[in-house]
TIDRENLO-488985 format. One record per residue: x, y, z negated of N, C-alpha, C in turn; chain. Coordinates in Angstrom, 2 decimals, decimal comma. Layout:
SITE  n_east n_north    n_up ca_east ca_north   ca_up  c_east c_north    c_up c
SITE       X       Y       Z       X        Y       Z       X       Y       Z A
...
This chain:
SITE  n_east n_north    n_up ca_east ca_north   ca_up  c_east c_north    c_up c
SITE  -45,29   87,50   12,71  -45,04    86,28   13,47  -46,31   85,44   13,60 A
SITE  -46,91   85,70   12,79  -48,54    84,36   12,70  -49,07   85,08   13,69 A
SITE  -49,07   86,88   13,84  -50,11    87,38   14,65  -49,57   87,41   16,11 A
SITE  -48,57   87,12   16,29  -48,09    86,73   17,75  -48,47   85,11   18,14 A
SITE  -48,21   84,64   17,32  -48,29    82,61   17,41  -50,02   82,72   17,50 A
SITE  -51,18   83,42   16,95  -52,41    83,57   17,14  -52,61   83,92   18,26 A
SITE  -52,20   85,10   19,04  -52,03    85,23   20,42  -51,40   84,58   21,17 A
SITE  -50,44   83,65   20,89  -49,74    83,48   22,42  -49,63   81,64   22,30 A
SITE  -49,55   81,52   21,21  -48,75    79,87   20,73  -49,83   79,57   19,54 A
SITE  -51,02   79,31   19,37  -51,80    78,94   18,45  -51,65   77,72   17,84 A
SITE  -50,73   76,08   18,75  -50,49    75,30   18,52  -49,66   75,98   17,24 A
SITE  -48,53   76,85   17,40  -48,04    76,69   15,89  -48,01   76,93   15,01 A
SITE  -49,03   77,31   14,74  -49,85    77,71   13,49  -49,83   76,97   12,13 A
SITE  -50,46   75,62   12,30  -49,72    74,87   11,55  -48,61   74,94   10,62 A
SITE  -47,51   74,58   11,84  -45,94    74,30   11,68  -45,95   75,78   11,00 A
SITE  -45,56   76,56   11,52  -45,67    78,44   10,85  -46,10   78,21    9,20 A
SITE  -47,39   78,15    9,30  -47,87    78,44    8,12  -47,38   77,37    6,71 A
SITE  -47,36   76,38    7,30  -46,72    75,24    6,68  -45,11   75,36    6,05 A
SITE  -44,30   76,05    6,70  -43,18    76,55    6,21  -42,97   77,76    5,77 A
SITE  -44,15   78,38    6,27  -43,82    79,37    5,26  -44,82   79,52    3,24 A
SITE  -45,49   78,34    3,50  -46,00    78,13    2,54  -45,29   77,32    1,60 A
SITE  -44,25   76,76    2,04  -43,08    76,05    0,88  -41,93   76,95    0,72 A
SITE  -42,38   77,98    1,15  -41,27    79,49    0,71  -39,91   79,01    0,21 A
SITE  -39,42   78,18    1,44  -37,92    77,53    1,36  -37,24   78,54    2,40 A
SITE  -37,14   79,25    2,86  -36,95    80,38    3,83  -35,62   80,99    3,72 A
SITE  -35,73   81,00    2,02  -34,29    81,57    1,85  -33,24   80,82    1,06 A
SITE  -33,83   79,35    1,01  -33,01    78,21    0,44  -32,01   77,91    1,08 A
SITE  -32,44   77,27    2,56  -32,01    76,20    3,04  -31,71   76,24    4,75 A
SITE  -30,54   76,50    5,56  -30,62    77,04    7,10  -31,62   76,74    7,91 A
SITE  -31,74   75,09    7,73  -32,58    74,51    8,78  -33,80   75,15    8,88 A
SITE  -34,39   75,51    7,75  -35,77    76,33    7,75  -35,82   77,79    8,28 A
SITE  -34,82   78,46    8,27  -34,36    79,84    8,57  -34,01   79,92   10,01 A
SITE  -33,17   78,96   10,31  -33,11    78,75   11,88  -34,41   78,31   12,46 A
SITE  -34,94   77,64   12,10  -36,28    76,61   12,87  -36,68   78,36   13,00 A
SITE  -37,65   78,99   12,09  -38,40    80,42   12,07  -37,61   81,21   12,81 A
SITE  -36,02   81,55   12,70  -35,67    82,05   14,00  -36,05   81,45   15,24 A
SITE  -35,66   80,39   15,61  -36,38    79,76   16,98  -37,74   80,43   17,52 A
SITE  -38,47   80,19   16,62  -39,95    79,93   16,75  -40,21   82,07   17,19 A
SITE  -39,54   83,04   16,36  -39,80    84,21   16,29  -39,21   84,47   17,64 A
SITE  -38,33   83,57   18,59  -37,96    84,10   19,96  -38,78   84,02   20,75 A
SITE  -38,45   85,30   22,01  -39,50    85,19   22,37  -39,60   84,24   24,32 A
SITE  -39,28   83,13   23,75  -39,03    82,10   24,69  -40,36   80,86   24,44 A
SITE  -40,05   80,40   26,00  -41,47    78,98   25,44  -41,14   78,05   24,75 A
SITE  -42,44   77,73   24,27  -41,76    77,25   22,73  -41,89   75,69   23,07 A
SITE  -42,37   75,39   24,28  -41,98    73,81   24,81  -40,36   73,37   24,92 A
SITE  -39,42   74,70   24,94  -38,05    74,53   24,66  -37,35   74,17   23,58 A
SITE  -38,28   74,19   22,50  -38,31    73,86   20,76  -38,47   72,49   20,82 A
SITE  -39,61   72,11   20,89  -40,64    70,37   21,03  -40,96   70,31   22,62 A
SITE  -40,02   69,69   23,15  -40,35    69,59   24,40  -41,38   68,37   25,00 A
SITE  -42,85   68,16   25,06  -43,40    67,32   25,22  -43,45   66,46   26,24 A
SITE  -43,17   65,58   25,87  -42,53    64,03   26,55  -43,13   62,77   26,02 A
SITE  -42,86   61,73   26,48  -42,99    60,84   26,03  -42,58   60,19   24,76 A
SITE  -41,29   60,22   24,93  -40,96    59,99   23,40  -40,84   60,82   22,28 A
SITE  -41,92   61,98   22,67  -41,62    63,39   21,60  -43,11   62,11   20,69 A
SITE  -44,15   61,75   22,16  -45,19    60,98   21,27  -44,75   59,67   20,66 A
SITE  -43,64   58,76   21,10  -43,65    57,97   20,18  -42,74   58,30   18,87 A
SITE  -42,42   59,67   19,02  -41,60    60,07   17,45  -42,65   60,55   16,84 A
SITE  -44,05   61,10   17,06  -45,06    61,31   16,46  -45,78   60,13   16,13 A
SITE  -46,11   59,35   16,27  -46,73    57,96   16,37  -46,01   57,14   15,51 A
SITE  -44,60   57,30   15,46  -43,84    56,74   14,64  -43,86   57,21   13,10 A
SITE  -44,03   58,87   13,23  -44,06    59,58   11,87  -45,23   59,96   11,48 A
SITE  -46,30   59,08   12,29  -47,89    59,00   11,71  -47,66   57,81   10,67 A
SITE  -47,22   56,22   11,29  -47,30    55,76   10,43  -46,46   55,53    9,47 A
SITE  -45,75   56,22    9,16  -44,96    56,36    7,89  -45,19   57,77    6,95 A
SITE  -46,18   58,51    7,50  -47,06    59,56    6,85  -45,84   60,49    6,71 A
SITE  -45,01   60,57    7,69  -44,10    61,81    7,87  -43,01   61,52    6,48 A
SITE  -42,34   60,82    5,95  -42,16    60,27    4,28  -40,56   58,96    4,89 A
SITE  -39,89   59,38    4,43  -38,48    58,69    4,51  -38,21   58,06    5,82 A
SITE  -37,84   59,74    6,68  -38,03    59,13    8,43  -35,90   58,98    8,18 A
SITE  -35,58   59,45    7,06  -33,57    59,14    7,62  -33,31   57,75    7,64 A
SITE  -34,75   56,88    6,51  -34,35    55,38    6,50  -34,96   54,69    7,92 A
SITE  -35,11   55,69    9,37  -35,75    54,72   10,56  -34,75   55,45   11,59 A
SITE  -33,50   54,39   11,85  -32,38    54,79   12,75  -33,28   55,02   14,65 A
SITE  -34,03   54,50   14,92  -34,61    54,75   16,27  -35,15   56,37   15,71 A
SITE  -36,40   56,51   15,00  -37,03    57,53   14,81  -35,94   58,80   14,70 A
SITE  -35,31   58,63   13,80  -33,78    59,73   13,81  -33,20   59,86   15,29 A
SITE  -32,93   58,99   15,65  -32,09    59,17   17,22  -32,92   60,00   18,27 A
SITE  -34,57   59,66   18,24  -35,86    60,23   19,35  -35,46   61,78   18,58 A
SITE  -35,11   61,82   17,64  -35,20    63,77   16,96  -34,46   64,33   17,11 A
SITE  -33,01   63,42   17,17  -31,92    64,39   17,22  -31,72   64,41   18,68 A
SITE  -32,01   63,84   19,35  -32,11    63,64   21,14  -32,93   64,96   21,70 A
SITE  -34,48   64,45   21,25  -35,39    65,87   21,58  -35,53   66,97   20,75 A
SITE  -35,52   66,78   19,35  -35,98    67,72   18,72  -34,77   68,60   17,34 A
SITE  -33,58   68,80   18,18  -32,11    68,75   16,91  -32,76   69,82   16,24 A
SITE  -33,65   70,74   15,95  -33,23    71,96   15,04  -34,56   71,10   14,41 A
SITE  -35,32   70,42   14,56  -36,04    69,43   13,25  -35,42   67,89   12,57 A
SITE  -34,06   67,74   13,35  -33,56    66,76   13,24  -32,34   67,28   11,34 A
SITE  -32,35   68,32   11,83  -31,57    69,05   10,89  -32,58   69,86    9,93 A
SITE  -33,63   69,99    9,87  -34,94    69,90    9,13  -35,09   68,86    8,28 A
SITE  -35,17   67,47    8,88  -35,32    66,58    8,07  -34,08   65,94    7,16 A
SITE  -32,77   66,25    7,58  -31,83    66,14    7,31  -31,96   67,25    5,42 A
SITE  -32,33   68,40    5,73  -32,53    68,83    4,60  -33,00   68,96    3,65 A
SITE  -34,73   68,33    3,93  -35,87    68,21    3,42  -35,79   66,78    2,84 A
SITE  -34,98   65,90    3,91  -35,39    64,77    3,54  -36,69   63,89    4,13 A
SITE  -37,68   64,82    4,87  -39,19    64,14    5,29  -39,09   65,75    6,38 A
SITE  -40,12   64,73    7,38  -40,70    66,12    8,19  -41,86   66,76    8,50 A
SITE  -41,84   67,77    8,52  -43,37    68,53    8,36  -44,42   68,44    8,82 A
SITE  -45,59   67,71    8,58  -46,34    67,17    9,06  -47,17   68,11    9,70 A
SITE  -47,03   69,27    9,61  -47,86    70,23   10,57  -47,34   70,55   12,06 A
SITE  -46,12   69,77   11,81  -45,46    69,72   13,35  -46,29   68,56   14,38 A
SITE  -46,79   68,05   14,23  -47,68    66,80   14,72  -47,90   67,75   16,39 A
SITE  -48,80   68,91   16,15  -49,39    69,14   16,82  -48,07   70,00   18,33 A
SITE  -48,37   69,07   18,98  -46,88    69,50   20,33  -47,77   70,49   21,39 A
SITE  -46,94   70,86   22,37  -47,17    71,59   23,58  -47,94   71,15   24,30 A
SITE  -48,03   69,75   24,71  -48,50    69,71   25,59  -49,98   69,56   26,43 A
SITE  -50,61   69,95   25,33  -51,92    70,79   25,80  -51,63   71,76   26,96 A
SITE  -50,88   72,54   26,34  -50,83    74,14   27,20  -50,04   73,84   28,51 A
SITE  -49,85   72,73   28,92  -49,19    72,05   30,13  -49,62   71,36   30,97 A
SITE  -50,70   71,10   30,67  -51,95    70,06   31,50  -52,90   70,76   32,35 A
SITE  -52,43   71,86   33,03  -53,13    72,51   34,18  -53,36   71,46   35,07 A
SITE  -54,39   71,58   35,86  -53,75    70,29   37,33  -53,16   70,82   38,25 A
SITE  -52,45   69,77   39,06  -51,22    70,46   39,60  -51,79   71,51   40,77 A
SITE  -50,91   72,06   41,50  -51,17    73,06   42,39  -50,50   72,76   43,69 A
SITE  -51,99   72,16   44,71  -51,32    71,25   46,22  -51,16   72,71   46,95 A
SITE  -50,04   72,07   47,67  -49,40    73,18   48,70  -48,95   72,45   49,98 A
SITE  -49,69   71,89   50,70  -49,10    71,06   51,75  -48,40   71,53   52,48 A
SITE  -47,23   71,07   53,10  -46,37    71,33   54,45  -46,64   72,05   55,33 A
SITE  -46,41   73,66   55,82  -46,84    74,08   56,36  -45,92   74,79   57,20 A
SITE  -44,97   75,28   56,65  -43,61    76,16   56,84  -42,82   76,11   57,50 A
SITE  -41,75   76,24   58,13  -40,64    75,66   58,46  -39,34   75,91   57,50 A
SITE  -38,27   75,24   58,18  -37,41    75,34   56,97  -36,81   76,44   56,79 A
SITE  -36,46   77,24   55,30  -35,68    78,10   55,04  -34,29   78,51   56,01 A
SITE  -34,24   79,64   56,24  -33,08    80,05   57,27  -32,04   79,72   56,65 A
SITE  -31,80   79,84   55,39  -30,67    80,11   54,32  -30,47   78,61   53,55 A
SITE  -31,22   77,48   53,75  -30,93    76,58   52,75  -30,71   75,68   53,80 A
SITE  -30,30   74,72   53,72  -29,35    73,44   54,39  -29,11   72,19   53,13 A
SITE  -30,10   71,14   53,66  -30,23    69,81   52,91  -30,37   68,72   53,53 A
SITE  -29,47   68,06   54,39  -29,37    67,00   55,34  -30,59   65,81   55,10 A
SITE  -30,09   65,33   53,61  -30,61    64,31   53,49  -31,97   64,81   52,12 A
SITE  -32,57   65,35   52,43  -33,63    65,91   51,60  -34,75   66,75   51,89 A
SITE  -35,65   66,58   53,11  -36,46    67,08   53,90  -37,56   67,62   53,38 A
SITE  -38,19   68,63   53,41  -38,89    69,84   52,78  -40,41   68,23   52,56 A
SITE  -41,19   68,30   51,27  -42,04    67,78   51,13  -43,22   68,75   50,58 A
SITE  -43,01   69,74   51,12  -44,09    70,38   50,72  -44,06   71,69   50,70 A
SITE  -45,04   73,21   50,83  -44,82    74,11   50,98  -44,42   74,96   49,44 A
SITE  -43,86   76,27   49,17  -43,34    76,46   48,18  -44,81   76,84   47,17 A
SITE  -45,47   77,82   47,96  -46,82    78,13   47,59  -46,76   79,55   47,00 A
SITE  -47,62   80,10   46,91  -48,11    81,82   46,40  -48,91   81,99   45,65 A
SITE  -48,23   81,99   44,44  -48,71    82,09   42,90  -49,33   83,30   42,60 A
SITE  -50,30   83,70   41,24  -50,78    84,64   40,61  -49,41   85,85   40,38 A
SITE  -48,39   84,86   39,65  -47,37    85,32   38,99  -46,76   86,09   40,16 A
SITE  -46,78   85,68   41,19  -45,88    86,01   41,98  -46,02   87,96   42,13 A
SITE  -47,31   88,24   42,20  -47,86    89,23   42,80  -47,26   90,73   41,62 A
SITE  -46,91   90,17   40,22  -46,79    90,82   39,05  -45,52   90,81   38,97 A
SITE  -44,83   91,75   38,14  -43,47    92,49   38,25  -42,95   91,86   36,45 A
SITE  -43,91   90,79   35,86  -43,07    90,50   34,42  -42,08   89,81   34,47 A
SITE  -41,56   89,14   35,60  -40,82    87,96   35,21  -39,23   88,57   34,65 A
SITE  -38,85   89,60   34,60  -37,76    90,19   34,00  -37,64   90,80   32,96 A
SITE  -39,06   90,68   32,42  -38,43    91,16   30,80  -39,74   89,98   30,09 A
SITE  -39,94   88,70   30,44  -40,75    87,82   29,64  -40,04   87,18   28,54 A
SITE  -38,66   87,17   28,66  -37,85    86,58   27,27  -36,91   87,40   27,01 A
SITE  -36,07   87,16   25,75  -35,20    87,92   25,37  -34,12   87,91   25,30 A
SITE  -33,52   86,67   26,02  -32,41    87,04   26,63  -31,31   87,77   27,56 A
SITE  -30,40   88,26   27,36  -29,72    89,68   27,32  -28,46   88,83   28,50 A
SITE  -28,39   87,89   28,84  -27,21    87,55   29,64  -27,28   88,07   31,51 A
SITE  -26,46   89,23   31,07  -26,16    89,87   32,55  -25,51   89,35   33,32 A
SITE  -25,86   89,96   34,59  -25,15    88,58   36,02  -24,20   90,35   36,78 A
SITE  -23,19   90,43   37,28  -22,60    91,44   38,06  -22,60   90,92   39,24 A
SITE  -22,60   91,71   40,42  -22,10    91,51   41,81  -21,27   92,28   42,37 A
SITE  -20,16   91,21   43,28  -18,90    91,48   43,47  -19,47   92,50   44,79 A
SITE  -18,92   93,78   44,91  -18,82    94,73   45,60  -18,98   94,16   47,10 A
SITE  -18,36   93,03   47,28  -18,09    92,74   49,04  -18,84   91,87   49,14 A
SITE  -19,13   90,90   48,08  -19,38    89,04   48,47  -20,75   89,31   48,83 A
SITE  -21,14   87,47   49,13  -22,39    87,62   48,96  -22,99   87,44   47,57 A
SITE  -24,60   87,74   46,75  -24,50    87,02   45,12  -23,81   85,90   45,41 A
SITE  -23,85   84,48   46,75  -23,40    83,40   45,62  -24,31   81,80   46,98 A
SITE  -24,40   81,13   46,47  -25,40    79,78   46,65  -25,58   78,83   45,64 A
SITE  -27,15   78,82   45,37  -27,33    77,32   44,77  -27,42   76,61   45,39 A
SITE  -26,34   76,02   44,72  -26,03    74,11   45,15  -26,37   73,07   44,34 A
SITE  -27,11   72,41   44,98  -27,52    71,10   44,31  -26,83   69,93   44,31 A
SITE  -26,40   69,42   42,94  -25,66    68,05   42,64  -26,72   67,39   41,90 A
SITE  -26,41   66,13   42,09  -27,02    65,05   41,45  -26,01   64,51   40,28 A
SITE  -26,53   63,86   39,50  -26,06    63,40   38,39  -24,85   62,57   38,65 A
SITE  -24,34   61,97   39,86  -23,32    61,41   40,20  -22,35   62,57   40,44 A
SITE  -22,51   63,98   40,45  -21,63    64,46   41,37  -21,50   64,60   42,69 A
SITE  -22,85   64,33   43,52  -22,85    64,37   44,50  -23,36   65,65   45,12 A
SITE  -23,13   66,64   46,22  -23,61    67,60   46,87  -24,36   67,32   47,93 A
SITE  -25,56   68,30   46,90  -26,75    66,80   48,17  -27,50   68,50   48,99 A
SITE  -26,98   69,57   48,90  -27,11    70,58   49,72  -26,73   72,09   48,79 A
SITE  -27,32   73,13   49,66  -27,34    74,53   49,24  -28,80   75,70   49,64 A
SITE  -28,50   76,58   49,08  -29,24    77,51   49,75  -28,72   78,79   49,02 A
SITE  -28,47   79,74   50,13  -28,05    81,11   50,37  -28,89   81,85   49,20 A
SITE  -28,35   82,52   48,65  -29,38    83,55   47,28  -28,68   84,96   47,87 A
SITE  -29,89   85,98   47,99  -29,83    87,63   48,01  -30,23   88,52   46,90 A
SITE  -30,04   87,61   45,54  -29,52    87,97   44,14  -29,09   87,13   43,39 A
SITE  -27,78   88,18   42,53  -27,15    86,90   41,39  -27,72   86,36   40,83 A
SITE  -27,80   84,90   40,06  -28,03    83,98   39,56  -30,07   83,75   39,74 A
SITE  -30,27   83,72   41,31  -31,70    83,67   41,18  -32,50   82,79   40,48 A
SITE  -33,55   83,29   40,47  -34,83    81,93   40,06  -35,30   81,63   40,79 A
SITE  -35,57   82,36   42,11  -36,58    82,08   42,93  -36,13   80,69   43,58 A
SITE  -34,76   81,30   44,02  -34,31    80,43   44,84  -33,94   79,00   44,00 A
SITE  -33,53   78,38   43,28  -33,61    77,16   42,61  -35,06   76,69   42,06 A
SITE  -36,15   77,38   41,90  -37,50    77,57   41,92  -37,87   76,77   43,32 A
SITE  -37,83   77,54   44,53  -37,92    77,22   45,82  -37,76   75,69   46,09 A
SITE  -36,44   75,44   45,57  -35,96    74,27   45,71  -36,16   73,02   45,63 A
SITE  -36,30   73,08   43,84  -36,94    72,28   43,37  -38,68   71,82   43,95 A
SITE  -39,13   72,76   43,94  -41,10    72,44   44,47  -40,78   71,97   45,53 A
SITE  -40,13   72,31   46,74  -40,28    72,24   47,98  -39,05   71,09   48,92 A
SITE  -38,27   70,18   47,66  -37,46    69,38   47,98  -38,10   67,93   47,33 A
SITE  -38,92   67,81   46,30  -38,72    66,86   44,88  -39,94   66,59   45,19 A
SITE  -40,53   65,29   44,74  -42,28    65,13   44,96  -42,62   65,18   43,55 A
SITE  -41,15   64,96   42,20  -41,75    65,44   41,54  -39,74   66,22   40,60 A
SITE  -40,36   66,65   39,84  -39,12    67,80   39,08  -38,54   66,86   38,70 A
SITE  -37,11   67,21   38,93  -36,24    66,48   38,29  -36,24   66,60   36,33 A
SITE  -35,47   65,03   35,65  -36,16    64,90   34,24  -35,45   66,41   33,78 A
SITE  -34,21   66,65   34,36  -32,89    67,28   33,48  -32,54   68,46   35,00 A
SITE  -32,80   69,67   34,12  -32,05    70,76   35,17  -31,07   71,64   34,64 A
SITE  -30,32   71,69   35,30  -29,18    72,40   34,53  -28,55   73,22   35,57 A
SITE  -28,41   74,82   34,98  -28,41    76,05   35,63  -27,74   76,92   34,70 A
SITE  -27,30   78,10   35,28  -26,06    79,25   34,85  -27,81   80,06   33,97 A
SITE  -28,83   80,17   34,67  -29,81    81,01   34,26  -30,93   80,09   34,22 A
SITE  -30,85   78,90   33,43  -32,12    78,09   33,02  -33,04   78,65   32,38 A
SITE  -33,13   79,22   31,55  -34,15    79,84   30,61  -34,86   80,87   31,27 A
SITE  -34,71   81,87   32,14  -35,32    82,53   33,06  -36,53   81,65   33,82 A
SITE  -35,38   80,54   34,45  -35,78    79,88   35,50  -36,83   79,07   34,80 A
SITE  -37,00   78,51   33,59  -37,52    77,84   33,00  -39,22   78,69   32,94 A
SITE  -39,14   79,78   32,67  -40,07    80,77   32,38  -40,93   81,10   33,81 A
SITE  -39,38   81,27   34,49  -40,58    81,20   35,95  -41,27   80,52   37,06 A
SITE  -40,67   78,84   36,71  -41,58    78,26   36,64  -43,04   77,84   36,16 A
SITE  -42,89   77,69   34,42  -44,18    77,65   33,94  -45,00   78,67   34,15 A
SITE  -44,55   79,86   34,91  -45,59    80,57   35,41  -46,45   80,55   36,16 A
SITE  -45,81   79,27   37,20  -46,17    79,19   38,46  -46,80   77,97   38,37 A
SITE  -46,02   77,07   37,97  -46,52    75,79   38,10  -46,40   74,67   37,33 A
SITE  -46,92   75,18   35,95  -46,62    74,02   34,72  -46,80   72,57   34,82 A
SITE  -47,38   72,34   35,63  -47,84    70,58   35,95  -46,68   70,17   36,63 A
SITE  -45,95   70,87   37,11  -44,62    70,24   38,47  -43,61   70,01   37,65 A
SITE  -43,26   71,05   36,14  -42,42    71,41   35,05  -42,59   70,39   33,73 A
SITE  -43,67   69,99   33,67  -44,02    69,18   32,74  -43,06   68,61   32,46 A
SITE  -42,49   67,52   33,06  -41,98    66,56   32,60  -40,24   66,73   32,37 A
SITE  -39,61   68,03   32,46  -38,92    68,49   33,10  -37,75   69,55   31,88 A
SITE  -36,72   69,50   31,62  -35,81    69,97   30,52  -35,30   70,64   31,22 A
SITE  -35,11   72,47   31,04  -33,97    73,02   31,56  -32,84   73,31   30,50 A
SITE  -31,87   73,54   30,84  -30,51    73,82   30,09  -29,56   74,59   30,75 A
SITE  -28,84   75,38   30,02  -27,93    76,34   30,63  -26,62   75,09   30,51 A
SITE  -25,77   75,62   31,13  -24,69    74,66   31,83  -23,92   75,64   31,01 A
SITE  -22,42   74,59   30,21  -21,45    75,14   28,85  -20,62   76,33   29,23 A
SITE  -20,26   76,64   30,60  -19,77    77,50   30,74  -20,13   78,70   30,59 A
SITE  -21,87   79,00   30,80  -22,65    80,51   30,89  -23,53   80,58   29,45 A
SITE  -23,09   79,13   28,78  -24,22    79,19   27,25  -23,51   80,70   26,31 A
SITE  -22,18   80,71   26,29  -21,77    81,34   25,18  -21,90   82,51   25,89 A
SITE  -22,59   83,31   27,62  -22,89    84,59   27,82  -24,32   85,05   27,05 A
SITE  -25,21   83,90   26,96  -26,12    84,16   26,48  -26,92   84,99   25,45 A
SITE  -28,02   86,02   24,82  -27,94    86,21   23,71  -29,44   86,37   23,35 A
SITE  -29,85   86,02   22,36  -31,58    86,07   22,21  -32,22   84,77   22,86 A
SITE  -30,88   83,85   23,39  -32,05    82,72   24,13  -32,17   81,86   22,99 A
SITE  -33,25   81,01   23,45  -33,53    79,66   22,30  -32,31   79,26   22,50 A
SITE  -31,88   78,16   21,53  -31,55    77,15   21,29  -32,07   75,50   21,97 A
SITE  -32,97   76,25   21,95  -33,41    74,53   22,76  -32,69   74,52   24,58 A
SITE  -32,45   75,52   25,01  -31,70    75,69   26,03  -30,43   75,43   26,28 A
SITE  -29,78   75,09   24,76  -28,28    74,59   24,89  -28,00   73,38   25,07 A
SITE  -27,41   73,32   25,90  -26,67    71,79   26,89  -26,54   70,88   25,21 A
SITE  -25,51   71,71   24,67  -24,77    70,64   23,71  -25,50   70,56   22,54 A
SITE  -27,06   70,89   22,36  -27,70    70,84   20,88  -28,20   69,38   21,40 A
SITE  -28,09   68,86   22,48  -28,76    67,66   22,59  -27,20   66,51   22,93 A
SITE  -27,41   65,56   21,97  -25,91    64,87   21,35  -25,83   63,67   23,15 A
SITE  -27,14   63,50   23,50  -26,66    62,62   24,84  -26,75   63,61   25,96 A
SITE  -25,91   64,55   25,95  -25,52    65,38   26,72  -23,77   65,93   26,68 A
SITE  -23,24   65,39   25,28  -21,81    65,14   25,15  -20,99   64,97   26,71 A
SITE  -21,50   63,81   27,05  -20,27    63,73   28,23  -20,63   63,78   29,77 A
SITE  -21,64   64,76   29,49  -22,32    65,41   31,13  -21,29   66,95   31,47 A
SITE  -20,96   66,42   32,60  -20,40    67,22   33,55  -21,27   68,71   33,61 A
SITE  -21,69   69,81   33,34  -22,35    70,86   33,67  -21,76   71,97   34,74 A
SITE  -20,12   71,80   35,09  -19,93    72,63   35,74  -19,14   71,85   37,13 A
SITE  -19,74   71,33   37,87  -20,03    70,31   39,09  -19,51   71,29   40,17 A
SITE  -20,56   72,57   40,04  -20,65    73,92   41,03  -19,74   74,64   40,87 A
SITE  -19,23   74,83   39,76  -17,90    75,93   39,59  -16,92   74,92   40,33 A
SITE  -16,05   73,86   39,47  -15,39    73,01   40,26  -15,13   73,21   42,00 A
SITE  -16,04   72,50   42,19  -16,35    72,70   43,84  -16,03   74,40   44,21 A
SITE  -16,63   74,91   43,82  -16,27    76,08   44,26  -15,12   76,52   44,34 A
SITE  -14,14   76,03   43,14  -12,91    76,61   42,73  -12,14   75,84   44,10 A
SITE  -11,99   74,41   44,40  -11,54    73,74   45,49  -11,94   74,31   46,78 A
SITE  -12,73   74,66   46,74  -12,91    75,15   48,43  -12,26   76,33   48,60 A
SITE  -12,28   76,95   47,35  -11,45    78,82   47,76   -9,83   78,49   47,95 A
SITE   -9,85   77,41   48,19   -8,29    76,81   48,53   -8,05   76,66   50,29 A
SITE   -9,25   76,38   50,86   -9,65    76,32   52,00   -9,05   77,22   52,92 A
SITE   -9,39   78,47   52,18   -9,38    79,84   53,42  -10,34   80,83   52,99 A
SITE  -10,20   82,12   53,34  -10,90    83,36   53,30  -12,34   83,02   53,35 A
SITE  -12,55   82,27   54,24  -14,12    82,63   54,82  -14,75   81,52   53,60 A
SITE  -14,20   80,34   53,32  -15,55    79,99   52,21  -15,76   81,00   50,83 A
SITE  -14,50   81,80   50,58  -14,86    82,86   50,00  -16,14   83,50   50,07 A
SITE  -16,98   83,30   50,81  -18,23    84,51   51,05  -19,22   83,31   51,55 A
SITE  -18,72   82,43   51,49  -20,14    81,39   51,23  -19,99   81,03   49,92 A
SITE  -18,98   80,87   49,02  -19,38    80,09   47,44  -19,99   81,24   46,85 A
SITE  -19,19   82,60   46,89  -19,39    83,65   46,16  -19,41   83,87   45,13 A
């Protein structure tokens, strides 16, 4: 594990070596889970997702030298919000590991990648009130065949013999259907990929998808500066298909996510197949 984190994740080196040097491993879960996390092979900005208030929970546990953070009710709330599998770390330990200091977001500070307006609009997507701001663009990544086996998650998608895969549809946090676009595979990336760059001037804070963690991956391939600021999560209905994904990908490990709606799109879908035959083969 050090000789993969040397190659790929050097930031956690530290954190790594640091827990495994208090050879609590086989004490205590939180430490056993955290090292599971960390040994997946997912980005590990899904662990410590770097944000803003990931720095004022660092800043906060500078000056208290990492040393009786359960007696600081804000500092607890910024951990168990962003960071639950260290929130339950400190919960065990009592203090948190000061080799964790060092976050992601180095490895996220590419500058961004301009793609001006050039295109016309997608044949397949339809967004009334949300007019293309920009072109999608033609990445390194794009040209290379990894994006299907870069993590290790095992959650298979089937397609129905007749339908089409399907459409992503975009809701807003109200519940609102603020458009679609046609997909010519189940649960794409590209196409919610597409979307996002080429609708948003900048990523939405919170994305939530049947295949986030993919999608998550194939973004930062493309365009980590647009992603930065940006949380994906699998939506509660497709978490428990999942297998080998992080944890930091689950809707419900983050406690102000309790009473968010995640399945907006199923819903809707289920109401319209009330309609008639034919939206059958547009929800899909």
């Amino acid at each position: 594990m050090v000789k993969l984190a040397q190659q790929h994740s050097p930031f956690l080196l530290p954190l790594l070596r640091g827990i495994l040097r208090e050879g609590r491993t086989q004490e205590k879960e939180p430490q056993h889970s955290l090292l599971r996390e960390i040994s997946k092979n997912t980005p590990a900005c899904s662990i410590i997702h770097p944000n803003t208030r990931v720095d004022t929970l660092v800043q906060g546990l500078e000056a208290l030298n990492y040393r009786d953070v359960e007696g600081h009710p804000c500092l607890m709330k910024i951990l168990a919000e962003e960071c639950p599998l260290f929130f339950d770390l400190v919960g065990a330990m009592g203090t948190f590991p000061q080799e964790a200091n060092q976050k992601a977001r180095d490895t996220l500070m590419k500058p961004p990648f301009h793609t001006p307006l050039t295109v016309p609009e997608h044949p397949g997507d339809y967004f009334p009130n949300m007019p293309l701001v920009r072109d999608r663009g033609i990445f390194d990544a794009d040209m290379s065949r990894e994006d299907s086996r870069l993590i290790d998650c095992k959650k298979m998608a089937t397609r129905h013999p007749s339908l089409i895969p399907g459409v992503s549809t975009l809701f807003c946090g109200h519940g609102v259907c603020l458009g679609f676009a046609i997909m010519e595979q189940v649960e794409s990336v590209e196409v919610p990929f597409r979307i996002l760059r080429t609708r948003f001037q900048k990523c939405p804070e919170l994305v939530v998808y049947d295949n986030a963690c993919q999608l998550h991956t194939y973004a930062l391939r493309r365009d980590q500066h647009f992603v930065k600021d940006s949380r994906f999560l699998v939506d509660r209905l497709h978490w428990r298909n999942h297998s080998g994904c992080s944890e930091g990908y689950n809707l419900d490990a983050y406690p102000q996510n309790m009473c968010l709606n995640s399945q907006l799109a199923e819903q809707t879908c289920s109401a319209d197949k009330n309609e008639g035959a034919p939206q059958l083969y547009e929800q899909g």
